[in-house]
C-alpha positions as CSV (number, residue, x, y, z in Angstrom):
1,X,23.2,139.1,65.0
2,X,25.8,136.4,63.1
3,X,29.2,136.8,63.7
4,X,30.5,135.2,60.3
5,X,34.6,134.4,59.6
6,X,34.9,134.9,56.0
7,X,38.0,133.0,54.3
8,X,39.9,134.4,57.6
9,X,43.7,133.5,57.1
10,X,46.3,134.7,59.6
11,X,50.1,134.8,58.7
12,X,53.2,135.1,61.0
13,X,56.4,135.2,58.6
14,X,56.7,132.1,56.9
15,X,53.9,130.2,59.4
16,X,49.9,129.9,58.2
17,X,48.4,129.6,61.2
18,X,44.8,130.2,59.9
19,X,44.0,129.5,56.0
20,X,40.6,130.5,54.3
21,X,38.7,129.3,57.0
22,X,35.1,130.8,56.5
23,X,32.5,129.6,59.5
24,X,29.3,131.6,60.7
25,X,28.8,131.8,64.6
26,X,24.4,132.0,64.8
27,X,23.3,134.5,67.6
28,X,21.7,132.2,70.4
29,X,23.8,129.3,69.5
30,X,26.7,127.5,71.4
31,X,29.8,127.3,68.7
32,X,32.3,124.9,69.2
33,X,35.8,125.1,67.1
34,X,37.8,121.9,68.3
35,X,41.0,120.5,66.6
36,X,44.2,119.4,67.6
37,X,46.9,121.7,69.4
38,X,48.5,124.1,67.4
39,X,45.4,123.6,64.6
40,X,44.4,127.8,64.4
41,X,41.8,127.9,67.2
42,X,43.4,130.3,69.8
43,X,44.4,132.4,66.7
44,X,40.6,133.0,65.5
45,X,39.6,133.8,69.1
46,X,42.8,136.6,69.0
47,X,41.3,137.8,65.2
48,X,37.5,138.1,66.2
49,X,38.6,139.8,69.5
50,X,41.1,142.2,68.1
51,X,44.2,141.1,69.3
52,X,45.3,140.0,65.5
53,X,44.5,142.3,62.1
54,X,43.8,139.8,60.3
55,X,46.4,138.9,56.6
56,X,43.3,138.0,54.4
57,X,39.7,137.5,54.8
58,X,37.6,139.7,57.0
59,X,35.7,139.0,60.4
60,X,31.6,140.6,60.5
61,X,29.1,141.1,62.9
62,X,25.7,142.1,62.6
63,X,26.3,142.4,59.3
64,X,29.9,145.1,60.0
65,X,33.0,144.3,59.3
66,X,34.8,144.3,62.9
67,X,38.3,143.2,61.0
68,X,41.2,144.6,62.9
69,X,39.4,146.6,65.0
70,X,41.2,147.2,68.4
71,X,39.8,145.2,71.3
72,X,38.3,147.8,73.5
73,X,36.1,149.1,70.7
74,X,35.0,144.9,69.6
75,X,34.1,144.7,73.4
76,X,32.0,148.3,73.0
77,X,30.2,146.1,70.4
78,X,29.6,143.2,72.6
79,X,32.2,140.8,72.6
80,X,33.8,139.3,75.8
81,X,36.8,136.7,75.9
82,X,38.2,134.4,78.4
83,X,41.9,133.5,77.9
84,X,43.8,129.5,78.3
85,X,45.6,130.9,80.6
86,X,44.0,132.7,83.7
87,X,44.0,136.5,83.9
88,X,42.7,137.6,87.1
89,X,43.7,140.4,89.0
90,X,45.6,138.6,92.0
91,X,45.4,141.1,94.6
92,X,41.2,141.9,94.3
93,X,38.5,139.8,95.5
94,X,36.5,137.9,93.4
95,X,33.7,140.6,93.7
96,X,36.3,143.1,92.7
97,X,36.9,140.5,89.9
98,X,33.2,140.6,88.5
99,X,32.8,144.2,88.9
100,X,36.2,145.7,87.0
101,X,33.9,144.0,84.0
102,X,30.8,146.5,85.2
103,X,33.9,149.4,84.4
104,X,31.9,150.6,81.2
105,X,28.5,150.5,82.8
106,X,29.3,152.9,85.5
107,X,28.2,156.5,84.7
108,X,29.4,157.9,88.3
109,X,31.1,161.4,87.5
110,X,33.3,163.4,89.9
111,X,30.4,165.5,89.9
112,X,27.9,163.6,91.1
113,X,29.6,161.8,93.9
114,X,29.9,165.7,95.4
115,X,26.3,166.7,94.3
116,X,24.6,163.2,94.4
117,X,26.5,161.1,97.1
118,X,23.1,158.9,97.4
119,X,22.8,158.4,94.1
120,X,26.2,156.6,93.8
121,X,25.6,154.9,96.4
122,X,22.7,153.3,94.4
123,X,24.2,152.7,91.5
124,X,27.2,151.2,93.0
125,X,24.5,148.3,94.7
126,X,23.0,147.9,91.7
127,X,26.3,146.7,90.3
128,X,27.5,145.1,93.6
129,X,24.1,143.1,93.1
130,X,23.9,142.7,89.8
131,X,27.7,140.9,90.1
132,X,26.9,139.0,93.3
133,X,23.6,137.6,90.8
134,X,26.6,136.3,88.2
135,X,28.8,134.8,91.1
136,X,25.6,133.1,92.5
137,X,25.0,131.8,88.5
138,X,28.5,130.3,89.0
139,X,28.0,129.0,92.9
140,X,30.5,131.0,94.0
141,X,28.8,133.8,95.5
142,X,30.0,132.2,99.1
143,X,33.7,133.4,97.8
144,X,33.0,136.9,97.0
145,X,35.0,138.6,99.6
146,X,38.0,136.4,99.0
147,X,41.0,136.7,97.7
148,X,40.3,135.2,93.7
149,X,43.6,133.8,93.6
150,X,43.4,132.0,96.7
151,X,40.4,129.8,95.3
152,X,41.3,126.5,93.8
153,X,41.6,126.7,90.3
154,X,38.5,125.5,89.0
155,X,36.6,128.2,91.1
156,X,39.1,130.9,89.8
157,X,38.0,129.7,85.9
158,X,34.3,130.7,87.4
159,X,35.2,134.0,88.3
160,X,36.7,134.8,84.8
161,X,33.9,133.4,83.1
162,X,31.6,135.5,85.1
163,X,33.8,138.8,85.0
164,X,33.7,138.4,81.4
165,X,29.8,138.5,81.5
166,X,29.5,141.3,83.5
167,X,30.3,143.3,80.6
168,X,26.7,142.0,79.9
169,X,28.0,140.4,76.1
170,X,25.8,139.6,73.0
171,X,29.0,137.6,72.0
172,X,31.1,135.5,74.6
173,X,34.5,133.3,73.6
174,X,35.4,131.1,76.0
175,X,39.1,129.4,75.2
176,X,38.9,126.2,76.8
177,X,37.1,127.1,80.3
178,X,36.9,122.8,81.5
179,X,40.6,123.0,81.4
180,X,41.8,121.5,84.7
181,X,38.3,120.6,86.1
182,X,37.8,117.4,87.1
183,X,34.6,115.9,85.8
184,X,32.3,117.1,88.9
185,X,33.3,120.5,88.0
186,X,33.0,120.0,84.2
187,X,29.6,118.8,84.5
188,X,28.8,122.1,86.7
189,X,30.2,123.8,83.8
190,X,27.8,122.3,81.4
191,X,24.4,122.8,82.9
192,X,25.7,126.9,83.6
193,X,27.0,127.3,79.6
194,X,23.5,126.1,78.6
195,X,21.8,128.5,81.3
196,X,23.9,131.2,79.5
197,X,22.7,130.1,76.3
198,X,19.5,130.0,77.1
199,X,19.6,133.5,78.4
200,X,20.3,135.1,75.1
201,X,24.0,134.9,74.8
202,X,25.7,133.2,72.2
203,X,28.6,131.4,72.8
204,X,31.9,130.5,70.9
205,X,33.8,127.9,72.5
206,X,36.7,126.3,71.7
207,X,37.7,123.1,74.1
208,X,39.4,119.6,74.2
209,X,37.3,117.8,76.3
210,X,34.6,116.2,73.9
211,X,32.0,115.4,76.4
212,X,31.4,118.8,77.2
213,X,31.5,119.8,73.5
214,X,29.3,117.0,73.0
215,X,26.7,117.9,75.7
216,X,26.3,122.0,74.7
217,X,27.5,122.6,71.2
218,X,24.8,123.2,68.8
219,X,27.3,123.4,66.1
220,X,30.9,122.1,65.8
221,X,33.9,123.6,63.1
222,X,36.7,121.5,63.2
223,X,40.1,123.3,62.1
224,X,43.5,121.5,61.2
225,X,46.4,122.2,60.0
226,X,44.9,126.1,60.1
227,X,42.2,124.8,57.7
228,X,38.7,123.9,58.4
229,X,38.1,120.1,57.5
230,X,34.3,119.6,59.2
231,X,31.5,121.2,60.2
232,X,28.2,120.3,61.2
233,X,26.3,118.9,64.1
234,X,28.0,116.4,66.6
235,X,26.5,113.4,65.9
236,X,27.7,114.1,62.1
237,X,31.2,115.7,63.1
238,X,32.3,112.7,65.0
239,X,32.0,110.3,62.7
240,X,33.3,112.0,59.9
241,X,36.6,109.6,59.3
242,X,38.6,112.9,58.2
243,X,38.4,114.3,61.6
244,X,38.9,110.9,63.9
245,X,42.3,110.8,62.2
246,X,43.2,114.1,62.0
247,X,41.9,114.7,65.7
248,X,42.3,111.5,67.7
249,X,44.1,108.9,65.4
250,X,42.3,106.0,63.4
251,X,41.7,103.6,65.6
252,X,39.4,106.3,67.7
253,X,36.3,108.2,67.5
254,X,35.3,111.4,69.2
């Protein structure tokens, strides 16, 4: 199932943030949209996940168009986001974390905690396990019980990534998840974004740091100015002389 951006443009008064930018997202494919700060990427991301209606163009998946559809119903459909900034819930463990995503897949009524105690009480392992199985994907199962904002801040990116899976997604954007990693922790990053991948998930990533780009993307869009000026492969994108000086000056290559 394709999630295709058809001539997508987003207005804020006078401002184009986003203009005619069509790109299609393959299902089973790692999708990365770089460009420079300010270039439209974070805006997409708000359009395809419902935070924006968009001003033209129109956002499908599986062949539907999803444009301007509220968030909680694009998520129904199988999309999950993570955020630049960090949007944990401070005071819950990073279990707690990972299983607030498991919210719609629990089918416990009032009910049947009365008349069924022991069948909650399955269920609710099942999700306990089937979380602990995503923190372990992220090697930080050993901080389950802890506090998530007490974990250093690479290990607190982790534990959004992996909340955001729980929601078990056909679709996942991650907005820049190797910000503030060092390169141990980047690399970490890598090998678990392909083991996503390779589980079925596609992935739509934007992020600035061109050697992880480089070692997962499939396909690269390159946006800027709010306009898409490259597409293609990296070995193609990267020397494309449009997008070393747009992205990282003349003189440089990606």
């Amino acid at each position: 199932m394709s999630l295709e951006i058809e001539h997508l443009t987003m207005q804020f008064g006078g401002l184009i943030a986003v203009n005619d930018v069509s790109l299609t997202v393959k299902p089973g494919e790692i999708h990365g949209l770089i460009g420079p700060n300010g270039s439209g990427k974070t805006t997409i991301f708000n359009v395809v996940s419902g935070y924006y209606k968009p001003t033209a163009g129109r956002v499908a998946f599986a062949g539907k168009n999803i444009s301007g559809l509220p968030a909680h119903q694009i998520t129904m459909l199988g999309f999950a986001r993570t955020f630049q900034n960090l949007r944990l819930f401070k005071t819950m463990t990073v279990l707690d974390n990972v299983l607030v995503g498991m919210g719609h897949h629990a089918k416990t009524t009032l009910w049947q905690q009365i008349l069924d105690p022991v069948g909650v009480q399955r269920e609710e392992k099942a999700l306990t396990d089937k979380a602990m199985a995503l923190l372990d994907l992220f090697e930080i199962a050993d901080h389950a019980r802890e506090r998530a904002t007490s974990l250093p801040y690479g290990n607190q990116r982790r534990v959004e990534m992996a909340r955001a899976l729980a929601t078990d997604p056909k679709v996942v954007l991650l907005d820049e998840p190797a910000a503030g990693l060092n390169e141990t922790e980047t690399d970490v990053l890598r090998e678990t974004l392909l083991k996503i991948r390779d589980s079925g998930v596609t992935i739509f990533l934007v992020e600035h740091d061109m050697k992880l780009v480089k070692g997962v993307c499939d396909v690269i869009s390159v946006l800027d100015y709010g306009k898409k000026i490259a597409e293609g492969a990296y070995a193609t994108v990267s020397r494309d002389p449009v997008v070393i000086e747009a992205y990282l000056g003349k003189e440089e290559e990606l």
